[in-house]
C-alpha positions as CSV (number, residue, x, y, z in Angstrom):
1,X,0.0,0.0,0.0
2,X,1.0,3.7,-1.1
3,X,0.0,7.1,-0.6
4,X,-1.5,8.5,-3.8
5,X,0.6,11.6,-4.1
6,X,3.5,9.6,-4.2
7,X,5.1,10.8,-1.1
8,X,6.3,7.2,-0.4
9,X,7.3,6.4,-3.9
10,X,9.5,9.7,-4.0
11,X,10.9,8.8,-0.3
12,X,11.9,5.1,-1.7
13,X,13.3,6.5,-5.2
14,X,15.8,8.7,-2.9
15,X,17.3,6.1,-1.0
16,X,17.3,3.3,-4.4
17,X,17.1,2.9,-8.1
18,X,14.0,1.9,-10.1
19,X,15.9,-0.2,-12.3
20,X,15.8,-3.3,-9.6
21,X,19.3,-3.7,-9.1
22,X,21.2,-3.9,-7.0
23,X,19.8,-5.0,-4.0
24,X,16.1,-5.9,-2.8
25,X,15.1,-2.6,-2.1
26,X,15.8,-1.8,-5.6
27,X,14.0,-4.8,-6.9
28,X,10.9,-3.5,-4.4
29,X,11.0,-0.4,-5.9
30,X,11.2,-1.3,-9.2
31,X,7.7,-4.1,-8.4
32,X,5.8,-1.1,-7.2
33,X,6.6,1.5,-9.8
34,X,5.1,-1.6,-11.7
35,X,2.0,-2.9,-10.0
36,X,0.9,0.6,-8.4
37,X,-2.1,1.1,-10.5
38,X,-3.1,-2.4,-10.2
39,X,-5.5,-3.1,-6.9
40,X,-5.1,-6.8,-7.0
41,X,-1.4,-5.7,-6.2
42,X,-1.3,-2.2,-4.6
43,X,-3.9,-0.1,-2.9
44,X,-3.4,3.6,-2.5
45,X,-4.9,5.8,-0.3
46,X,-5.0,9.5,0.3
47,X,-2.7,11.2,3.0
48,X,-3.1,15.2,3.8
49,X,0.0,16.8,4.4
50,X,0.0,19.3,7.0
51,X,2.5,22.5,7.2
52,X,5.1,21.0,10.0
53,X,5.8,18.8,7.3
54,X,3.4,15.7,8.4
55,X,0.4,14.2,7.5
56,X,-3.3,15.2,9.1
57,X,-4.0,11.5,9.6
58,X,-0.6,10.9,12.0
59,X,-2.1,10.1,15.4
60,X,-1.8,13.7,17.7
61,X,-0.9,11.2,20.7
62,X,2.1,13.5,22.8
63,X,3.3,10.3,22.8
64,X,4.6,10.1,19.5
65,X,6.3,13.5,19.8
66,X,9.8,12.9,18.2
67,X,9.1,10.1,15.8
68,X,11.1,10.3,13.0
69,X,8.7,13.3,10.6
70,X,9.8,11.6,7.7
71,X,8.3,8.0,8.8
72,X,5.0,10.5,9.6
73,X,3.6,9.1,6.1
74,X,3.9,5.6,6.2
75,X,1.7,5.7,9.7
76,X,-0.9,8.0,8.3
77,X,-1.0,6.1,4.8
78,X,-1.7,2.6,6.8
79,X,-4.5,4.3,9.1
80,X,-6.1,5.9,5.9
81,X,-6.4,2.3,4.2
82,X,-9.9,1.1,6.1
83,X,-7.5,-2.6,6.8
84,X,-5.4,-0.8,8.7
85,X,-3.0,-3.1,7.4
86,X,0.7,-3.2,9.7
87,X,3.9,-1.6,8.5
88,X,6.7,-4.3,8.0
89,X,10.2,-3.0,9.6
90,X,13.1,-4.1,9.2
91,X,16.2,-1.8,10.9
92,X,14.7,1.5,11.8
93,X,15.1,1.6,15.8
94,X,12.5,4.3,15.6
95,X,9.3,2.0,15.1
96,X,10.5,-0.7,18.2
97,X,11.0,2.3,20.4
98,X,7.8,3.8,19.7
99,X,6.0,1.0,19.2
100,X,4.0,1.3,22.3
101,X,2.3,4.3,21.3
102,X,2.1,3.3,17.7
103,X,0.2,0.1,18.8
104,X,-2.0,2.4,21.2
105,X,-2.9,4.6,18.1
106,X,-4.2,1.6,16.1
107,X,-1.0,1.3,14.2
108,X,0.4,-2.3,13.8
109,X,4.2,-2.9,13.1
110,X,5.0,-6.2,12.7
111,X,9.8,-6.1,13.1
112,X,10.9,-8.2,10.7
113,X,14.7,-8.0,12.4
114,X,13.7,-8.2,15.9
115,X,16.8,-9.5,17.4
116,X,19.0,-6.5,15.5
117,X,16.7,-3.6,17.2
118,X,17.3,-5.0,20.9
């Protein structure tokens, strides 16, 4: 699942390429530059940025004060999807330590690398 106006895609195409290579965050890149506009594949949802620079569907828990503002649109593109489907980590320390108040907000984050975030 992706946010409409691309503000995930554009994220992603910052950090690897398009073409699929090297690695597997190229190649998962490169499979939903492909399958975006298909819904059997890839559902996208609307996200509303807001003028700090995140998203009017991020949880306003004090909680989550100083979570990373550029992870802000993956949590308000999974709450706008009516699944709430959970957001797969793998190395960001960010989502174990906040997890808590991610979980409390209706947010699921399922670590795929739980033993390298201890």
């Amino acid at each position: 699942m992706i946010d409409d106006r691309f503000h995930i895609l554009k994220e992603y195409q910052n950090k690897v390429s398009p073409s699929g290579q090297p690695g597997v965050g190229d190649a998962f890149l490169k499979w939903i530059l492909t399958h975006r506009g298909n819904p059997n594949h890839c559902h996208q949802v609307s996200i509303t940025p807001t003028p700090n620079g995140s998203f009017k569907e991020f949880p306003s828990s004090p909680d989550l004060q100083g979570f990373d503002l550029s992870d802000h649109k993956f949590v308000a593109t999974a709450l706008s999807h009516p699944d709430r489907p959970a957001i797969f980590n793998a190395v960001d320390s960010d989502w174990k330590q906040f997890g808590p108040a991610l979980a409390a907000a209706g947010v699921k984050v399922k670590q795929l690398c739980p033993q390298i975030l201890k």
